[in-house]
PLY file of the C-alpha trace (Angstrom):
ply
format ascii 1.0
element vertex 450
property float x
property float y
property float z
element edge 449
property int vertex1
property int vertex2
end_header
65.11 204.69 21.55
62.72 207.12 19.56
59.82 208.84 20.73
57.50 207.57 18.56
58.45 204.24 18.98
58.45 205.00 22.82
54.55 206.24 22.62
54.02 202.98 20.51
55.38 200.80 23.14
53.18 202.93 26.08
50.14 202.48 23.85
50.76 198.89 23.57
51.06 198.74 26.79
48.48 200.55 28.49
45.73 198.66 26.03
47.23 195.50 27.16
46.75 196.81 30.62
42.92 197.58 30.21
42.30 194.76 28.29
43.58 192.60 30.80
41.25 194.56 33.42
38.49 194.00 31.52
39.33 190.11 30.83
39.52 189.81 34.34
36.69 191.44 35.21
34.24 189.92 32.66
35.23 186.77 33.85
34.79 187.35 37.16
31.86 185.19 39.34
30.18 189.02 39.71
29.82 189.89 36.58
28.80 185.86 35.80
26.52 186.33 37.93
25.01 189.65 36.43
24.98 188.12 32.80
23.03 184.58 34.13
20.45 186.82 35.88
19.40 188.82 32.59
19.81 186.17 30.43
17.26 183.96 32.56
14.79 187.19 33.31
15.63 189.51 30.35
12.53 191.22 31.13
12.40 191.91 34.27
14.10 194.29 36.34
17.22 193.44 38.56
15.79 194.52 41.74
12.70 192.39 41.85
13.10 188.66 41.32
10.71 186.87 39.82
7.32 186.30 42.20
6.47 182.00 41.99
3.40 180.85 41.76
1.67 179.75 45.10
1.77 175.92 45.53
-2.19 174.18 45.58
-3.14 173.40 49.28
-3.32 169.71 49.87
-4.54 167.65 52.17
-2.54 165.56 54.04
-4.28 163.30 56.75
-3.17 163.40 60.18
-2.22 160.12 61.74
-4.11 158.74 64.65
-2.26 159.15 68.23
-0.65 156.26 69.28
-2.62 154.37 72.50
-0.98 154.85 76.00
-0.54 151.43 76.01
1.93 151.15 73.06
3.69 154.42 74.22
4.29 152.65 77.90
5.26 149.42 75.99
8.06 151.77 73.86
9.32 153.53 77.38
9.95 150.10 78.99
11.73 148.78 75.86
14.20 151.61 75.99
14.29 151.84 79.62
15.65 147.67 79.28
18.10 148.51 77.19
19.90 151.95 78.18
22.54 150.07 80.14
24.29 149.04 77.39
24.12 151.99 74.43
26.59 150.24 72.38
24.75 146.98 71.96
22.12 146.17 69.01
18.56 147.30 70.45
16.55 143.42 71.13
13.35 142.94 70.79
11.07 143.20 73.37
10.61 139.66 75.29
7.42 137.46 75.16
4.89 138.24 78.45
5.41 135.24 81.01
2.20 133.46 81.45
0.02 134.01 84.25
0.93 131.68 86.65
4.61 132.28 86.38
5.84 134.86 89.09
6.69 138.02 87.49
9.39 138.80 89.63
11.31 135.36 87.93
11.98 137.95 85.24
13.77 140.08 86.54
15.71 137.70 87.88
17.99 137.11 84.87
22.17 136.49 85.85
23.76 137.17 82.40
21.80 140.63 81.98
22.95 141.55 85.38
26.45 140.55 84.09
26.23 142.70 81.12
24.96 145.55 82.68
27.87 145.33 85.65
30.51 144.55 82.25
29.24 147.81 80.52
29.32 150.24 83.72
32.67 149.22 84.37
33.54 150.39 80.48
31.63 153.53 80.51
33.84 154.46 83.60
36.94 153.51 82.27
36.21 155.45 79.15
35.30 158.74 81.14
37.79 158.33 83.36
40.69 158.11 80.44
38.82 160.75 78.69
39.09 163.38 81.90
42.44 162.58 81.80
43.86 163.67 78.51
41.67 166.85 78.78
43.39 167.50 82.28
46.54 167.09 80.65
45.52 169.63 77.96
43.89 172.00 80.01
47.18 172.43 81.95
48.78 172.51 78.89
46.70 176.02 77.75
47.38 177.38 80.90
50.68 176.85 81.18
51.12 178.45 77.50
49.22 181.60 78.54
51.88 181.69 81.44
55.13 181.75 78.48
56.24 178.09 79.92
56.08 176.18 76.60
58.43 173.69 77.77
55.95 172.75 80.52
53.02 173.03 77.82
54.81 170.63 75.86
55.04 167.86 78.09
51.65 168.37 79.45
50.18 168.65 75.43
52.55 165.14 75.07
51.09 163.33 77.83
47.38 164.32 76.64
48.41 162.64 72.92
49.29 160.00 74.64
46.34 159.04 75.83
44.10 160.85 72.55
46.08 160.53 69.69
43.65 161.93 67.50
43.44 165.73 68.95
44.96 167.78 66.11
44.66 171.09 67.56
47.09 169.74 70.27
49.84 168.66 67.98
49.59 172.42 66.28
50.09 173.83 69.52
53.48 171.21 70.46
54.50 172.67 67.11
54.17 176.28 67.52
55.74 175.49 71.41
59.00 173.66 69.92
59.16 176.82 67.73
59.39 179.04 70.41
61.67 177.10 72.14
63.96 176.88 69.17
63.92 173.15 68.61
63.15 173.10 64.73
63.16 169.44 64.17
60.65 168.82 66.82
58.43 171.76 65.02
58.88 170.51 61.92
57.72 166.64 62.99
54.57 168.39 64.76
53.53 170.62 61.51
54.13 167.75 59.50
51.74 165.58 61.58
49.33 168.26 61.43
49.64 168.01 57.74
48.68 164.72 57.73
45.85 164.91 59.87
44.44 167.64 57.24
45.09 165.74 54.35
43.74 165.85 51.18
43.50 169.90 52.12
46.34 170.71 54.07
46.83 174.53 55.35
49.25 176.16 53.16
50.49 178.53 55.62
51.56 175.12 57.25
53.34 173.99 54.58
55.36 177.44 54.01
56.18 177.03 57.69
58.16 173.89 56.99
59.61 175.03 53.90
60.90 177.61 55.99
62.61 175.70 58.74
63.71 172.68 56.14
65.15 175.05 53.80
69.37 175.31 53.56
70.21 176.56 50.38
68.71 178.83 47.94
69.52 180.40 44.68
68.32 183.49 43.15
68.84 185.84 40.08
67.34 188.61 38.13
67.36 189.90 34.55
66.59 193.70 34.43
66.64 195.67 30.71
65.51 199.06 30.31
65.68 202.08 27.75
68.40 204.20 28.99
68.61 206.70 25.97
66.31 210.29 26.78
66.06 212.54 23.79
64.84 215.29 26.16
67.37 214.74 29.26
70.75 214.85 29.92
73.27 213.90 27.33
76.09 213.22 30.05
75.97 212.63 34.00
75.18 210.47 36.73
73.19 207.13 35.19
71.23 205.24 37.41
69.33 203.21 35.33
72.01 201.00 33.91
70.51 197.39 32.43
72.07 194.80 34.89
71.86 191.19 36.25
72.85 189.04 38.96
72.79 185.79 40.72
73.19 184.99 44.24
73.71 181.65 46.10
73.15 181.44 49.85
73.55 178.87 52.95
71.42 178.92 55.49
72.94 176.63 58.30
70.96 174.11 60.28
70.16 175.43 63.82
71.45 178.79 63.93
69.74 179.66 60.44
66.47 179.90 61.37
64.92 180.79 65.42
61.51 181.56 65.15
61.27 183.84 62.58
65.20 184.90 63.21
67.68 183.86 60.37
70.99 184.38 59.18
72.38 183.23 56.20
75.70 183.27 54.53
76.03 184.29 50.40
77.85 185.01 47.45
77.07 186.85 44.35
78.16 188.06 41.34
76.67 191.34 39.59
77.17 192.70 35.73
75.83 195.58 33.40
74.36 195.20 30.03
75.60 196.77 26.98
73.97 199.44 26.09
70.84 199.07 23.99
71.98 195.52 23.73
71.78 192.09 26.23
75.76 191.53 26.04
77.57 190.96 29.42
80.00 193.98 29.89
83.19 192.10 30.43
84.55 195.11 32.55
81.72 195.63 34.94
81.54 192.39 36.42
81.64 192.52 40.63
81.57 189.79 43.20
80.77 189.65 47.16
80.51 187.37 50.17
78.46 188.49 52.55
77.25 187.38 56.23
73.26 188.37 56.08
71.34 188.58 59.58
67.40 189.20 60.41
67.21 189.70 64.23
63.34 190.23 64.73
61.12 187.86 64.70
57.83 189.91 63.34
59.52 192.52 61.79
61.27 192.36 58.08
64.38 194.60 58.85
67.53 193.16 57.72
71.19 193.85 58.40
74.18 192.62 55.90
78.02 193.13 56.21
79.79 192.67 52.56
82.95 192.13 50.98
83.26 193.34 47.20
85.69 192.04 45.14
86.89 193.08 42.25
86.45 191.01 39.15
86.18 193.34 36.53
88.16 196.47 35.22
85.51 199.19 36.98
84.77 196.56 40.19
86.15 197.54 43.45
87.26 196.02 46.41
85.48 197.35 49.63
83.31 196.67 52.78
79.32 197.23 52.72
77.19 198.03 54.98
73.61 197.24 53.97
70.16 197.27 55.95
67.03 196.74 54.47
62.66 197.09 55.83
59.58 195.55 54.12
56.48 195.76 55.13
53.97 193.63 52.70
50.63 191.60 52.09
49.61 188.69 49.84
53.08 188.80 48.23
53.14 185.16 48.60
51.19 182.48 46.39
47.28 182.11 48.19
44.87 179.78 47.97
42.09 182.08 47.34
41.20 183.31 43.71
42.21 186.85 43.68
43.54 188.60 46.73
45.35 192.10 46.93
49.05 192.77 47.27
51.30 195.27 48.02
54.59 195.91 49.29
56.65 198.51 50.78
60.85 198.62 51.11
63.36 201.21 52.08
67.13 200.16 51.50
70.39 201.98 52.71
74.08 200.95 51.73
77.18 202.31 52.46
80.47 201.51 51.08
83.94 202.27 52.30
82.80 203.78 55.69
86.06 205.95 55.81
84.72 207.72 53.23
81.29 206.85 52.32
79.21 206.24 49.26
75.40 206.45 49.87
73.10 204.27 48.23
69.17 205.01 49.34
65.86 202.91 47.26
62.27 203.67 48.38
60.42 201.18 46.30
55.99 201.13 46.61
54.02 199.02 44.54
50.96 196.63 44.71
47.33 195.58 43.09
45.08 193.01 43.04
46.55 189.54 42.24
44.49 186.80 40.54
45.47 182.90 40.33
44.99 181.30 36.78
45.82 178.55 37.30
47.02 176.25 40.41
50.44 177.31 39.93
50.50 180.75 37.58
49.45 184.51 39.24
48.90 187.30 37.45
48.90 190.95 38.89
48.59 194.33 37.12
49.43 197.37 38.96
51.44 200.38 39.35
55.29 201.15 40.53
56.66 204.01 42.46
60.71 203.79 42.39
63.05 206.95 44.06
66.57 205.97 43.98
69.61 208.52 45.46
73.41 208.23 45.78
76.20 210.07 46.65
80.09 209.74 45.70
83.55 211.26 45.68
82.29 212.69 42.34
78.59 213.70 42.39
75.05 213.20 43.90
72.53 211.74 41.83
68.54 211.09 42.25
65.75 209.53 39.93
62.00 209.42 40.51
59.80 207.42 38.57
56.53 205.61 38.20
54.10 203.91 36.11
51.78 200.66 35.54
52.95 197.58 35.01
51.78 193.36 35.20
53.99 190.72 36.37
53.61 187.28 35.83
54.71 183.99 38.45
54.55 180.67 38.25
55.59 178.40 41.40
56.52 175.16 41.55
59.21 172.74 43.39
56.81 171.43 46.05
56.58 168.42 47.80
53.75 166.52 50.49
55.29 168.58 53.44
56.54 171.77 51.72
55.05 174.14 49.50
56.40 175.77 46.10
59.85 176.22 47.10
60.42 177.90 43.49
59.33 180.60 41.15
59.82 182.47 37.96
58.69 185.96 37.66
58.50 188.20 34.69
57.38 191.84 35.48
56.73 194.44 32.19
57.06 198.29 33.67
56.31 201.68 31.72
57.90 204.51 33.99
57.66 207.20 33.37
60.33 209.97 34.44
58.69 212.10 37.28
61.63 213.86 38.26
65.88 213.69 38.83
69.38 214.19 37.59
69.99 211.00 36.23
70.40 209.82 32.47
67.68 208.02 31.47
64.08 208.91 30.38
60.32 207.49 30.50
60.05 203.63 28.56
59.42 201.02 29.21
61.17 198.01 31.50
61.34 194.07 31.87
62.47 192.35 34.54
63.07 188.62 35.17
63.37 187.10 38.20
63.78 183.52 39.81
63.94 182.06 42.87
64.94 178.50 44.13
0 1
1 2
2 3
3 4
4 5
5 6
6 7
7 8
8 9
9 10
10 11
11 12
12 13
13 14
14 15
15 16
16 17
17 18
18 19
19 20
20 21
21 22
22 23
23 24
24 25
25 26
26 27
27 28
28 29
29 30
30 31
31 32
32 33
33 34
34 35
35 36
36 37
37 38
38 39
39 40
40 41
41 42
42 43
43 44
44 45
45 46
46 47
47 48
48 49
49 50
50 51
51 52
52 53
53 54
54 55
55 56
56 57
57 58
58 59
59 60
60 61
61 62
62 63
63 64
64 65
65 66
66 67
67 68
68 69
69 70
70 71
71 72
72 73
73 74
74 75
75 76
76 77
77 78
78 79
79 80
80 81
81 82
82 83
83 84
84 85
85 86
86 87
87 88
88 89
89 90
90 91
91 92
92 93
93 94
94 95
95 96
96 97
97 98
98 99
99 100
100 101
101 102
102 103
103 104
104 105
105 106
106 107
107 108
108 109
109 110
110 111
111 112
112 113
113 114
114 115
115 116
116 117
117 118
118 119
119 120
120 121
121 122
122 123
123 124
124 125
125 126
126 127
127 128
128 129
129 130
130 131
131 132
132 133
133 134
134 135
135 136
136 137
137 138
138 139
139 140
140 141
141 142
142 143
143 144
144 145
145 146
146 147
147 148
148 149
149 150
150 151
151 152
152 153
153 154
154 155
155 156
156 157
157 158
158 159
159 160
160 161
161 162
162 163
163 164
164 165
165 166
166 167
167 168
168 169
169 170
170 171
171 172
172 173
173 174
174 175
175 176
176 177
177 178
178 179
179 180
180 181
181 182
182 183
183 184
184 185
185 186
186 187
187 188
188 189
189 190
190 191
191 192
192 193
193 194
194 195
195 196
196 197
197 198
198 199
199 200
200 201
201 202
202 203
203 204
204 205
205 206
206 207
207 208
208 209
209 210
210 211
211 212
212 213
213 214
214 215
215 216
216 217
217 218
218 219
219 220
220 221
221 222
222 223
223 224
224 225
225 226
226 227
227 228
228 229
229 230
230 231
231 232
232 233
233 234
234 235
235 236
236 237
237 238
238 239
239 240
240 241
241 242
242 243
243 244
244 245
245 246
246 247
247 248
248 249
249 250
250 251
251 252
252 253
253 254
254 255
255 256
256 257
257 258
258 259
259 260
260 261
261 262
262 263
263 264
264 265
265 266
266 267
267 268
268 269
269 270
270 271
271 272
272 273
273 274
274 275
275 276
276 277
277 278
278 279
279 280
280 281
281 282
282 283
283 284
284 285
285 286
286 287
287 288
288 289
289 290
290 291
291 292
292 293
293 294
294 295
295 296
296 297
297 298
298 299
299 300
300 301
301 302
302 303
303 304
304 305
305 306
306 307
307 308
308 309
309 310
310 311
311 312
312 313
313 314
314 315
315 316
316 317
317 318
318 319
319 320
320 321
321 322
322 323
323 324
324 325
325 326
326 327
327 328
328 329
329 330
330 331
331 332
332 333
333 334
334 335
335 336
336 337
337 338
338 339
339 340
340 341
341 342
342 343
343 344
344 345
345 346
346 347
347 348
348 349
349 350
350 351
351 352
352 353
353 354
354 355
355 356
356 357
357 358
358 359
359 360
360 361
361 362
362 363
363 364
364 365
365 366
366 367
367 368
368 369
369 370
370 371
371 372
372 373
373 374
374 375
375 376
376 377
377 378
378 379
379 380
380 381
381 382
382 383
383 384
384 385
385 386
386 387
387 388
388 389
389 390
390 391
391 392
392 393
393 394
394 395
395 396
396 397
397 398
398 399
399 400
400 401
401 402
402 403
403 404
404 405
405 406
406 407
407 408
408 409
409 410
410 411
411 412
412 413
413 414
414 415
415 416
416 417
417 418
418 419
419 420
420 421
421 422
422 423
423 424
424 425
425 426
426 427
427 428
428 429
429 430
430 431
431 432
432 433
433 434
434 435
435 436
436 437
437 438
438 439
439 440
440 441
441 442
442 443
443 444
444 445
445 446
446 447
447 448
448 449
C-alpha cells in the first residue's frame, strides 16, 4: 500500500474518530443539559439560578377545634370496631333510650361471634407467617455455614408456605448452583425472572444462557496491510490476513459447574492472499481440541489440540494452549454508556519435543455507548505484542493505535439473553517496534458469535 494513501486512510480515520467523540458528547444528557440552561437564562450566569419572586401572603382561616364530645364519640367508634380490621368500618349505632338498660348493649351474641371468628384468623395468620420466616431464617444461617443442601430444603419449605418471597427463590438458585444441579438453578432463575417481569435482571438472564447453552459457533474475518515501504523486504511475517471458524459442544452436566466448563471443538483456519480476500488454497489447517476452564472466578483457560493437516503448508501436531483475561463491561449493559476494557495473555506450544513458542499480550478498552437496544458502539485504543520462536527464527511485533468497533446482539428469548453477536472493529496501528514484515495501516476485523 502507498504512503500517501496510508496517511489518507489515518486521516480518515482519526477525523472519524473525533467526530464520533464529539457526536457523542454533544449528545450527551450533560451537555443537554448545559445547552437547555443557557438557552432558558441566556443572560444570566451559570452559577446563580434565577431568584423567583416571593409568593403574596394569604390568609387562610384556621378551623375551629373539634368539641371533646365529638373527639370521645370518634375514640369509641374506632375502639368498636378494631377487632375486626378487615371488615368495612359501620356506622356508629343509634343511643338506646333512657329507660332501656345500657348494659343490654353490650350484650350483643353475633358481635361476640365475630370478634371470637376474627381472633382465631389473626392467629392463624401470624402463626403461618412465623413459620415460613423460621424456615428462612434457618435457611440464611445454614448458607453462612457452606450447607446449601440444608439451605435448600429449609428455603423450600418457607415457599411452601409464602410463595411469593422472591429473594428466597434467588437464593435456592444460587444454592443448586453451588451444588452443581443446573436444572434445578436454571428452574429457580427462571422463576425469578418471572417474578421481575416486565424488567427482568439481565445478569439473570446471562446466567441461564450460560447453563442452557450446548453448542456455539464462532468465526472471524481479519484483513490488514501487510506491505511496509520502510521495513523489511523479507523475514518473519506475523501479520498475515487470516480467518477462521470454530464449532464447539458443550455437554450437559459436565459442561458447565459453577462457573467451571469444558467444552469440546473443531476448527478450521486459512490465510488471505496477499493484498487480496482470496482463500489461500495451501494454507488451510484444521484441529479438534478438548478445551477446559477449572476456576470458577478466574478466566484462565487450558486447551490440548490436534492439528491436522489440510493444506500443502498445514501440519500435523499436538498443542498446548493456555489462555488469562481479566475484563469489565465487555458484555452488552443495560445502562447507556459504561466503560470497558480488557486484558489477555496467551501461550501455545506446538510439538513439545521440540517446541514452537507462540506468546500474545493483547490491552485495549474505552468507553462503550448503547445506540440502540441492541447496537454498541465503542472507540478506543489497541495495544498488541505478539512473539514466536521456531526451528528457523524468532520473531516479535509491537503495535498500537485507536480504533471503534461496532456490535449488535440479538438471538434472545423470555429466559435468555442475546445469545448472538456481530462485531466489526476498524484499527490504525501503528508499528512501535519488531522484526516482523509488516508496517503501520490500518486493520478490519469481523467477528461473530452464536
Amino acid at each position: 500500500m502507498r504512503t500517501r494513501l496510508k496517511f489518507t486512510l489515518l486521516l480518515v480515520s482519526v477525523s472519524g474518530f473525533l467526530s464520533l467523540l464529539f457526536h457523542l458528547g454533544w449528545t450527551s444528557d450533560v451537555f443537554r443539559q448545559e445547552r437547555a440552561w443557557y438557552h432558558r437564562f441566556p443572560k444570566q450566569d451559570r452559577g446563580e439560578p434565577p431568584t423567583t419572586p416571593a409568593a403574596p401572603a394569604i390568609s387562610i382561616p384556621i378551623p375551629s377545634p373539634v368539641p371533646p364530645i365529638a373527639l370521645a364519640m370518634s375514640v369509641n367508634a374506632e375502639i368498636t370496631v378494631s377487632a375486626g380490621p378487615e371488615e368495612p368500618v359501620p356506622k356508629p349505632a343509634p343511643v338506646a333510650p333512657p329507660d332501656k338498660p345500657p348494659e343490654q348493649a353490650k350484650e350483643n351474641p353475633r358481635l361476640e361471634v365475630r370478634l371470637e371468628f376474627d381472633e382465631n384468623i389473626d392467629q392463624v395468620h401470624t402463626a403461618e407467617k412465623n413459620d415460613w420466616y423460621s424456615h428462612a431464617d434457618k435457611g440464611y444461617h445454614l448458607l453462612a455455614a457452606g450447607d446449601h443442601a440444608g439451605a435448600i430444603d429449609a428455603f423450600e419449605q418457607a415457599l411452601e408456605l409464602n410463595p411469593d418471597r422472591t429473594e428466597l427463590k434467588l437464593q435456592l438458585a444460587y444454592s443448586a448452583l453451588k451444588l452443581h444441579r443446573n436444572r434445578q438453578a436454571v428452574r429457580w432463575f427462571s422463576a425469578v425472572v418471572r417474578d421481575r417481569e416486565p424488567a427482568p435482571s439481565f445478569a439473570l438472564r446471562r446466567q441461564i444462557e450460560e447453563l442452557e447453552n450446548r453448542w456455539s459457533a464462532d468465526g472471524y474475518l481479519i484483513y490488514r496491510d501487510q506491505q511496509d515501504d520502510f521495513g523489511p523486504l523479507t523475514g518473519p511475517n506475523l501479520v498475515q490476513s487470516q480467518a477462521g471458524l470454530e464449532l464447539s459442544w458443550q455437554p450437559p452436566g459436565i459442561g458447565y459447574n459453577n462457573g467451571r466448563k469444558l467444552a469440546l471443538y473443531g476448527r478450521l483456519l486459512w490465510a488471505l492472499e496477499e493484498e487480496s480476500l482470496s482463500f489461500s488454497d495451501r494454507s488451510y489447517q484444521g484441529g479438534v481440541g478438548l478445551r477446559y476452564k477449572p476456576l470458577s472466578r478466574h478466566n484462565l483457560v487450558l486447551s490440548v489440540e490436534r492439528l491436522l493437516e489440510v493444506g500443502s503448508f498445514a501440519r500435523n501436531d499436538w498443542m498446548l494452549r493456555a489462555g488469562y483475561s481479566l475484563d469489565h463491561g465487555t458484555d452488552w449493559q443495560p445502562a447507556r454508556r459504561w466503560w470497558s476494557w480488557s486484558l489477555y495473555v496467551d501461550a501455545a506450544m506446538i510439538r513439545p519435543r521440540d517446541p514452537d513458542i507462540y506468546l500474545t499480550f493483547q490491552a485495549q478498552g474505552g468507553p462503550a455507548f448503547r445506540l440502540t437496544e441492541q447496537m454498541t458502539v465503542q472507540p478506543g485504543g489497541l495495544v498488541l505484542v505478539n512473539w514466536q520462536q521456531d526451528r528457523y527464527r524468532t520473531a516479535h511485533l509491537v503495535e498500537g493505535g485507536p480504533g471503534v468497533k461496532f456490535r449488535i446482539y440479538f438471538n434472545e428469548s423470555r429466559y435468555e439473553a442475546w445469545r448472538s453477536h456481530i462485531e466489526l472493529a476498524v484499527d490504525y496501528r501503528f508499528r512501535i517496534a519488531g522484526n516482523s514484515l509488516g508496517g503501520s495501516g490500518p486493520v478490519a476485523i469481523l467477528l461473530f458469535h452464536f
